[in-house]
Backbone bond lengths (Angstrom), bond angles and torsions (degrees), N, CA, C in turn:
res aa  C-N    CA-C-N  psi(-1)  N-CA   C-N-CA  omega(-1)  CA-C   N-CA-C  phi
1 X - - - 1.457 - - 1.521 108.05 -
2 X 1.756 117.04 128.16 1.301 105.25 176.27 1.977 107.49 -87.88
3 X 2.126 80.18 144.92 1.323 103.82 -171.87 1.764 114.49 -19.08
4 X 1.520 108.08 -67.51 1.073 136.97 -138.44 1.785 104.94 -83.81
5 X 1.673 102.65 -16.90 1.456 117.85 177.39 1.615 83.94 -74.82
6 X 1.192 144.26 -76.81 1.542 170.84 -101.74 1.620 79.92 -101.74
7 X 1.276 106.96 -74.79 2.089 87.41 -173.11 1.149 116.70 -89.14
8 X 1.566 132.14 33.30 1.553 135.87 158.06 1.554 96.37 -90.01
9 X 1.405 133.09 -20.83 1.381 134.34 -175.72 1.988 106.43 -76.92
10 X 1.091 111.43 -16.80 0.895 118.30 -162.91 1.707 111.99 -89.19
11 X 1.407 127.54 139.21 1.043 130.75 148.99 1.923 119.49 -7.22
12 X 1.436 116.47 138.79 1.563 104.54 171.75 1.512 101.44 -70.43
13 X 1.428 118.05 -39.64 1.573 94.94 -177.66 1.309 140.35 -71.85
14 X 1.697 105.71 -30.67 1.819 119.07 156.83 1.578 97.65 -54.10
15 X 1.501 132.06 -48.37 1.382 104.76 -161.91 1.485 100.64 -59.26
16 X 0.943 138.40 -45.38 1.364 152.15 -132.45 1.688 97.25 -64.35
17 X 1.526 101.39 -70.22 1.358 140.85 -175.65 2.031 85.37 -57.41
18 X 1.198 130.60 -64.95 1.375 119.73 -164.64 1.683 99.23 -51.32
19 X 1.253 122.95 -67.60 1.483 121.26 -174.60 1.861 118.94 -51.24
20 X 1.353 109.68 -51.13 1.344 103.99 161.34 1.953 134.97 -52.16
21 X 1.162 99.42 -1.70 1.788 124.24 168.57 1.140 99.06 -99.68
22 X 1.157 122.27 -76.14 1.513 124.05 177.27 1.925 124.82 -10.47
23 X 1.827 82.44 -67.37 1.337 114.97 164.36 1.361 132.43 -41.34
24 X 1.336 98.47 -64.78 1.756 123.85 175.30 1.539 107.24 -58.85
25 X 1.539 107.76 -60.69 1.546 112.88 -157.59 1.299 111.39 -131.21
26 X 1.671 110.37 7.44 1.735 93.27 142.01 2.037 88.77 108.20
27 X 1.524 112.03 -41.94 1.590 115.77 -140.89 1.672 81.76 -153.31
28 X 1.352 107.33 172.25 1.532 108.09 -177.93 1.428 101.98 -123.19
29 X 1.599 138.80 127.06 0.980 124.15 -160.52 1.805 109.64 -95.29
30 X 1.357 93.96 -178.34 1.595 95.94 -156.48 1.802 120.33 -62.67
31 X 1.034 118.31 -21.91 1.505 142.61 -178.68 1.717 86.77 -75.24
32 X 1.015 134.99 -97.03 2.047 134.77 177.97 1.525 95.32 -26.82
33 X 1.546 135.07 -41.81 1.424 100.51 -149.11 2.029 86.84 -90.39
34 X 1.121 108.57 -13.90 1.682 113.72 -167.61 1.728 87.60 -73.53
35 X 1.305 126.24 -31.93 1.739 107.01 -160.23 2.049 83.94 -100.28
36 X 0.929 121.21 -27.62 1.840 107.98 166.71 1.412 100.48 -51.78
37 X 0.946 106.75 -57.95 1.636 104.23 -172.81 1.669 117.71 -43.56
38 X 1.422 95.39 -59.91 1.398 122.62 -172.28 1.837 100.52 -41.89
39 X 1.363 102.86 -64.69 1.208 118.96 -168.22 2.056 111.40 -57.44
40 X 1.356 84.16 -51.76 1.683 92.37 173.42 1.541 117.60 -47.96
41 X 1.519 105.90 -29.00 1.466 105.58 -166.55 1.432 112.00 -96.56
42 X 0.972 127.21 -7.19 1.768 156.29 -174.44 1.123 92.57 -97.57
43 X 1.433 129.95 -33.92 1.652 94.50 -167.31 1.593 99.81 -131.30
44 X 1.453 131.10 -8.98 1.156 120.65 149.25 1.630 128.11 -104.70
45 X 1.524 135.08 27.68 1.027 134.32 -157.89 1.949 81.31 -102.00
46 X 1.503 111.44 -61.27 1.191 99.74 -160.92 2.145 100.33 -101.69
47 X 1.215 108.86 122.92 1.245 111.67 -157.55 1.584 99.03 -94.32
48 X 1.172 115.77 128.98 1.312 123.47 171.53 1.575 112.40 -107.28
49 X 1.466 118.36 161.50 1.458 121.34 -152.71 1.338 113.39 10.26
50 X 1.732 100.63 72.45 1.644 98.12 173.99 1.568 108.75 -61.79
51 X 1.365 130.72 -35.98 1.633 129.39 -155.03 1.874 88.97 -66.17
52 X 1.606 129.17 -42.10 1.387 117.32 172.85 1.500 124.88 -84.56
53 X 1.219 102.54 9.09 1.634 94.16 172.72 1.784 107.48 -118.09
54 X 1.279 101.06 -19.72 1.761 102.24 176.07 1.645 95.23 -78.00
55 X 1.414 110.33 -37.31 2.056 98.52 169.67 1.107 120.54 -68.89
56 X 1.467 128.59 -21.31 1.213 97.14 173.96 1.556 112.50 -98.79
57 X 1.396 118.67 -11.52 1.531 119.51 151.11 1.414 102.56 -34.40
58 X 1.426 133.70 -78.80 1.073 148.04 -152.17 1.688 105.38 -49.34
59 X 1.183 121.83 -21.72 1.436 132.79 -144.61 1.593 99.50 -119.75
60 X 1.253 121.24 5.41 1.073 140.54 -162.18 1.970 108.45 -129.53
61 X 1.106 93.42 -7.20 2.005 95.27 -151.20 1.497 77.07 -118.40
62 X 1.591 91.40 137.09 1.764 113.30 163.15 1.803 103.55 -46.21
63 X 1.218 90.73 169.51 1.907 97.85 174.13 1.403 99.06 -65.09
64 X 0.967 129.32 -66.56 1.372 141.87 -126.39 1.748 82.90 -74.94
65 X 1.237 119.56 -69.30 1.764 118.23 162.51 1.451 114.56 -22.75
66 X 1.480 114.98 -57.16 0.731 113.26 -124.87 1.904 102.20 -107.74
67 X 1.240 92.10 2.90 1.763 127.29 161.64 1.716 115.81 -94.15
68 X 1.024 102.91 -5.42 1.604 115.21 -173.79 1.348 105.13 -110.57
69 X 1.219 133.20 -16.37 1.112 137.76 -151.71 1.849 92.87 -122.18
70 X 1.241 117.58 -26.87 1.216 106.46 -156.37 1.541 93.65 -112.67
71 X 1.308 102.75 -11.96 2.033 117.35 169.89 1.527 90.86 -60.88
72 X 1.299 107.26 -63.20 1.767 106.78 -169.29 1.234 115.05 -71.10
73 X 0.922 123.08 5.15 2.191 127.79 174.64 1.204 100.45 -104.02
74 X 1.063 128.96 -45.99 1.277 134.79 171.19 1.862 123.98 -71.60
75 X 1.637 106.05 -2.29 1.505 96.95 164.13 1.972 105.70 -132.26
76 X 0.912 88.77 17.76 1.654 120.60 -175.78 1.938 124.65 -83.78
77 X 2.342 78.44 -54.99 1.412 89.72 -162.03 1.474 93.94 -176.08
78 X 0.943 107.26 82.72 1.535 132.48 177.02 1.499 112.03 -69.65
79 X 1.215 131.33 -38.09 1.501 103.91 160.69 1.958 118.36 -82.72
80 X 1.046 111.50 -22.15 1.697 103.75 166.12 1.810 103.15 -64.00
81 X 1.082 113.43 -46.11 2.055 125.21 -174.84 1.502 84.20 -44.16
82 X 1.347 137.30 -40.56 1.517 143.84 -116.08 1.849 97.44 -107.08
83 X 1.139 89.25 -55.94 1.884 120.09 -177.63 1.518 95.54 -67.63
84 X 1.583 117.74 -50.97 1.572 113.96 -160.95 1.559 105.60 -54.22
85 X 1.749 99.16 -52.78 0.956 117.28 -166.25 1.787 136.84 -43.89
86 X 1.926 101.15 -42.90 1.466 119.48 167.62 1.519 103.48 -56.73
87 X 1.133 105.84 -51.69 2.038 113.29 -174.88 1.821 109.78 -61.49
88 X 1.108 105.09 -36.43 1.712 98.38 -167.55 1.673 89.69 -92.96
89 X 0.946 135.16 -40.05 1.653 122.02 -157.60 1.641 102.65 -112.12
90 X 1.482 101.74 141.10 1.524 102.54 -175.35 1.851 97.14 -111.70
91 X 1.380 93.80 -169.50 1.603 101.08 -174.37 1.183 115.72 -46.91
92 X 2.000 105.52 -50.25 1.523 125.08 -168.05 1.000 111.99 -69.95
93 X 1.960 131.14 -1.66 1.231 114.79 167.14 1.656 119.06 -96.30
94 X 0.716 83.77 25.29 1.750 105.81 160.43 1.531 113.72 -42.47
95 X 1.260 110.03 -56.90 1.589 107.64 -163.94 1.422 97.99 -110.79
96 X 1.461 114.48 30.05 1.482 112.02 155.74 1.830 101.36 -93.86
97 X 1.175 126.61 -33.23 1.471 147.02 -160.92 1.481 81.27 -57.36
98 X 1.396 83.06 159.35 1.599 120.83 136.91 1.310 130.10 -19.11
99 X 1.056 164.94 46.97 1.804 153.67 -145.85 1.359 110.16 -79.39
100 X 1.321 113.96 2.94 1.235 120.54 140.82 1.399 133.49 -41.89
101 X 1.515 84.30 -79.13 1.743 107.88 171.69 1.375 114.83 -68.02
102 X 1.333 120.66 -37.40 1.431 127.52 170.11 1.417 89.84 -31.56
103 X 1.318 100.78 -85.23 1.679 108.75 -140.89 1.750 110.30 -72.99
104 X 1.209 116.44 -22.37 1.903 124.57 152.84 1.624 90.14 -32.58
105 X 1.379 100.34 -90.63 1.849 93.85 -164.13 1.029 122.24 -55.35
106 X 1.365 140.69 -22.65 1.265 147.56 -154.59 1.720 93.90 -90.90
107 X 1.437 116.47 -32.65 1.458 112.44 174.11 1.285 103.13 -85.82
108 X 1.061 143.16 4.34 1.795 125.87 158.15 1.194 98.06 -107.04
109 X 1.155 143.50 52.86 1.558 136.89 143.11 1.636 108.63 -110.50
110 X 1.252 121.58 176.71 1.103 131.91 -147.51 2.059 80.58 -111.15
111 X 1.644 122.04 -175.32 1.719 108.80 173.33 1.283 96.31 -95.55
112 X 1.488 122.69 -16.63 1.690 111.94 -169.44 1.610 101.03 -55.97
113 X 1.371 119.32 -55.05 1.158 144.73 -142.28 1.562 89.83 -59.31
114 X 1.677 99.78 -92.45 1.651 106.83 169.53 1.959 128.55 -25.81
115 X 1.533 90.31 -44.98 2.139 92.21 168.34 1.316 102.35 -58.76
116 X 1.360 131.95 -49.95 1.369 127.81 179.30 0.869 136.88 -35.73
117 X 1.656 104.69 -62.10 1.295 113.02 172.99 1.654 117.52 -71.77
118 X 1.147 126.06 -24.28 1.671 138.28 156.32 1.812 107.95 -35.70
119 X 1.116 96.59 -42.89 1.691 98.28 -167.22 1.590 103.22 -44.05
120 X 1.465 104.04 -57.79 1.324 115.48 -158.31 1.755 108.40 -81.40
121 X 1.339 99.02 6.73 1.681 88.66 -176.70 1.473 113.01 -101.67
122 X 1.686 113.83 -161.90 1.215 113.76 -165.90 1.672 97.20 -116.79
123 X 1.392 107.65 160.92 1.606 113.91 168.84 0.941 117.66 -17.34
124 X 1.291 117.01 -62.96 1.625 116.88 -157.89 1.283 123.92 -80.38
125 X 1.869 123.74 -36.19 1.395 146.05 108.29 1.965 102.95 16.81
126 X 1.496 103.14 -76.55 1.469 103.49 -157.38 2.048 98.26 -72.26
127 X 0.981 95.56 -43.05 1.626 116.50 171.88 1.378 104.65 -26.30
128 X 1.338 128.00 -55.24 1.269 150.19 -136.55 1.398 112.35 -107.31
129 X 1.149 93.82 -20.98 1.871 116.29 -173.50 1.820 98.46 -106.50
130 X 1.128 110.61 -39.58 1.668 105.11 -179.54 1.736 102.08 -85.02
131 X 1.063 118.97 -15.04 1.227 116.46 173.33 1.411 107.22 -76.99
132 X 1.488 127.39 -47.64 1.796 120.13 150.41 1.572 117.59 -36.63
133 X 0.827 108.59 -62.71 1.659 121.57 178.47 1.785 128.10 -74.96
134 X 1.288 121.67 14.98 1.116 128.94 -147.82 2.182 105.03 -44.45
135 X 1.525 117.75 -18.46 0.963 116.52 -173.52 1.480 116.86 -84.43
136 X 1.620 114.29 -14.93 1.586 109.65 -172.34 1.609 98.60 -110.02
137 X 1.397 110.46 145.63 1.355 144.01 155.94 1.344 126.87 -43.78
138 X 1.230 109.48 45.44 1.515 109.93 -168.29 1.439 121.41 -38.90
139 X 0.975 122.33 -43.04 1.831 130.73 152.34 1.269 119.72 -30.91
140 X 1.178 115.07 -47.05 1.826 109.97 -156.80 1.858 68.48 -106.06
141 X 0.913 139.11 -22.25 1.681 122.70 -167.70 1.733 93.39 -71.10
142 X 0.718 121.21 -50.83 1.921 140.41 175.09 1.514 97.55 -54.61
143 X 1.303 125.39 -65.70 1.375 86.21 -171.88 1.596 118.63 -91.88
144 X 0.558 118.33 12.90 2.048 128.47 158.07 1.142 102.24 -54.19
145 X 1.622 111.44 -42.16 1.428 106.02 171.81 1.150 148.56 -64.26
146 X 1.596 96.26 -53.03 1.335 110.06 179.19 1.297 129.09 116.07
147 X 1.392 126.72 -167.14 1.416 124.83 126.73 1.417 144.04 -40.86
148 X 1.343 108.25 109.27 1.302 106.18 -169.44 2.192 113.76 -116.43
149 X 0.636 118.18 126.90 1.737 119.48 -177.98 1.963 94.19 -77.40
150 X 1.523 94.60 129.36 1.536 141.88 170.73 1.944 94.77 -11.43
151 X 1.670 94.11 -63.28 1.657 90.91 -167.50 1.070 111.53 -87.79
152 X 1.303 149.36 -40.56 1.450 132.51 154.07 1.766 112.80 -28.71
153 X 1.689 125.21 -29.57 1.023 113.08 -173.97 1.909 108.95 -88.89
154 X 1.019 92.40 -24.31 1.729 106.60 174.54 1.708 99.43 -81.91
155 X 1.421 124.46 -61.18 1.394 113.93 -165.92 1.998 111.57 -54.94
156 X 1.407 108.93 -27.36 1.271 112.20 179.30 1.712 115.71 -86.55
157 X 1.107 119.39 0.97 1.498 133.01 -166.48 1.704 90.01 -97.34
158 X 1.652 115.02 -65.08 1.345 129.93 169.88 1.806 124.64 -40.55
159 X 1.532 104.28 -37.07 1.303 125.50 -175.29 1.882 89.66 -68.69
160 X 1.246 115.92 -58.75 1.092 103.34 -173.90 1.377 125.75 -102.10
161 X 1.142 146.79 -6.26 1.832 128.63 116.73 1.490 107.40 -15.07
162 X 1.511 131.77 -71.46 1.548 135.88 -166.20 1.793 108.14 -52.15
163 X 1.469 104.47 -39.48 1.270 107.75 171.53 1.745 126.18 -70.94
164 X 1.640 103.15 -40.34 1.803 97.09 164.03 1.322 130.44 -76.53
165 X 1.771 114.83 -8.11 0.881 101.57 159.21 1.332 157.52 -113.64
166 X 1.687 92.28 18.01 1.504 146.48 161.48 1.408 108.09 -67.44
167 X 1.411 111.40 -18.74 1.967 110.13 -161.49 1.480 95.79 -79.85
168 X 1.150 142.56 -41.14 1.434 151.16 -177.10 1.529 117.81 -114.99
């Protein structure tokens, strides 16, 4: 474990106290390394809001980690995989997915649903979605619609992330 990972876990005042030993006497003596311990084990043994602290772990970890990690949550513990999943991935990671699975769910939605969630996205997002759809008008599908309010355009974006990553 590197040093510097090991006393960023630590309290500001244990860090404080660990480097001033360090400093002083070279080594940390046995009484400091028993209350690091102490402290480490008190506050990461029993994990509270794991689904926000394994996301922002998650949000932190190379892909390649960080695909390994979410392989094993996902055959582990499928409703935490489930929860992680709405929180770590937004609409626009859409065309990192699967287009497999993309386009599975994307064909059991209705066009309101999918234009909706289009509103709020970016070029490349809509790009990616008419390239599924190459036959509909995403334009004239949008304005049939209309005006649409922010969270209906986010709650339907979320609805379907929750759904691709529900598909497997």
């Amino acid at each position: 474990m590197n040093l510097t990972f090991f006393v960023s876990l630590l309290s500001e005042e244990l860090r404080t106290k660990y480097y001033e030993e360090i400093i002083k006497n070279g080594q940390v003596k046995e009484e400091l390394w028993k209350e690091a311990c102490e402290y480490l084990e008190k506050r990461y043994r029993a994990i509270f809001n794991v689904e926000e602290q394994i996301t922002e772990l998650l949000r932190n970890l190379e892909d390649v980690e960080k695909s390994r990690l979410m392989m094993t949550i996902q055959e582990n513990n499928i409703y935490l995989f489930n929860k992680i999943s709405t929180k770590l991935f937004s609409f626009e990671d859409i065309i990192n997915m699967d287009k497999y699975r993309v386009k599975t769910v994307l064909l059991t939605l209705d066009m309101d649903t999918i234009c909706k969630a289009i509103i709020g996205a970016s070029q490349r997002v809509i790009d990616y979605i008419q390239n599924i759809f190459p036959d509909i008008n995403f334009l004239e599908e949008r304005k049939k619609i209309g005006s649409i309010q922010v969270d209906e355009i986010l709650r339907v974006q979320d609805k379907i992330i929750d759904e691709i990553n529900n598909k497997y």
